[in-house]
N, C-alpha and C positions, 0 to 999 in steps of 0.2 A: 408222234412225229410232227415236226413243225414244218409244216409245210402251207403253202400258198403259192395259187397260180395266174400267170397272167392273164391278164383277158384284152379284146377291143373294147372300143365305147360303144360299139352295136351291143356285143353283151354284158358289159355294165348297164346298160340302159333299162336294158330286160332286167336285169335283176334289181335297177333301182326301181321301177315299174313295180314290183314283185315286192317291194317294201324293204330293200338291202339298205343300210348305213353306208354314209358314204364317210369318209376320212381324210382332209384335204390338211396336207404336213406342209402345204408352204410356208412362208413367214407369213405373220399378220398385214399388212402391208397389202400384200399381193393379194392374200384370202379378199380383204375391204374392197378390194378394188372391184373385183369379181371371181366367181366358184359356182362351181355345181349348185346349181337348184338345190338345197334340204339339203347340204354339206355340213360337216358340221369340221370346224376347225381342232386340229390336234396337236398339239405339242407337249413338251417335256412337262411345261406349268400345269397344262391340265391333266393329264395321261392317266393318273392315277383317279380321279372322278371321273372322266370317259368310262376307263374301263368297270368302277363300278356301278356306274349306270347304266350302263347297255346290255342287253341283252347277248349272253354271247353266242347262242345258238341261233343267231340271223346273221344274213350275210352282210360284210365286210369289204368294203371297196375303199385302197388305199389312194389315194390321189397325189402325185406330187409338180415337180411343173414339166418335165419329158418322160417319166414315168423308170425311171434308174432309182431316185433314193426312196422312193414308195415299194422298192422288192423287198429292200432289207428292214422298213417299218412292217413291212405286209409279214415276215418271217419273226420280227418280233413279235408282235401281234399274238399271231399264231399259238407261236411259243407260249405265249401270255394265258391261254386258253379260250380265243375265237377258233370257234369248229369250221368257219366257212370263210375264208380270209383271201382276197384277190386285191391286184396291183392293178392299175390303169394303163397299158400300153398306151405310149404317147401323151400320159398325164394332161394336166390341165387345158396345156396347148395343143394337144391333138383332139380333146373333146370340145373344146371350144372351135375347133374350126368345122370338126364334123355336126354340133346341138347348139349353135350359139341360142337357138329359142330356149333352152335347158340350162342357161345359167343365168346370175343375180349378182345383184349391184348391192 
């Protein structure tokens, strides 16, 4: 079942703490500008090298910029065969207001 769930940035934090991938699907642009700490950026171009270099049994934190089109990357994902796949409630912009010490330039 492809499933994936959403979470806060209190517990993304914990499971990036815990050594979880994070997944940041903005455009590039925005990723440059600033992202999650140890973010790593995803899109179409790269997708298919993410997925074969990751590990797919660590958790999976999708990031996007209010946390809406990271449900349906987090379900592909999934799909894809990550076993542990979560979405960012309030994406970039709600983790940046709540960890601004937790993200990079």
């Amino acid at each position: 079942m492809d499933e994936f769930k959403c979470i806060s940035s209190q517990e993304a934090l914990a499971l990036i703490e815990q050594g979880a991938t994070v997944a940041d699907i903005r455009d590039p642009q925005s990723f440059e500008q600033n992202h999650i700490s140890e973010a790593v950026h995803l899109s179409n171009e790269n997708l298919q090298d993410f997925i074969r270099d990751s590990d797919m049994d660590k958790p999976l934190i999708v990031c996007c910029y209010h946390g809406y089109s990271s449900q349906n990357a987090a379900a592909q994902l999934a799909h894809l065969g990550f076993d542990e796949v979560y979405s960012l409630n309030g994406g970039f912009e709600g983790w940046q207001a709540e960890h601004p010490d937790k993200c990079s330039r």
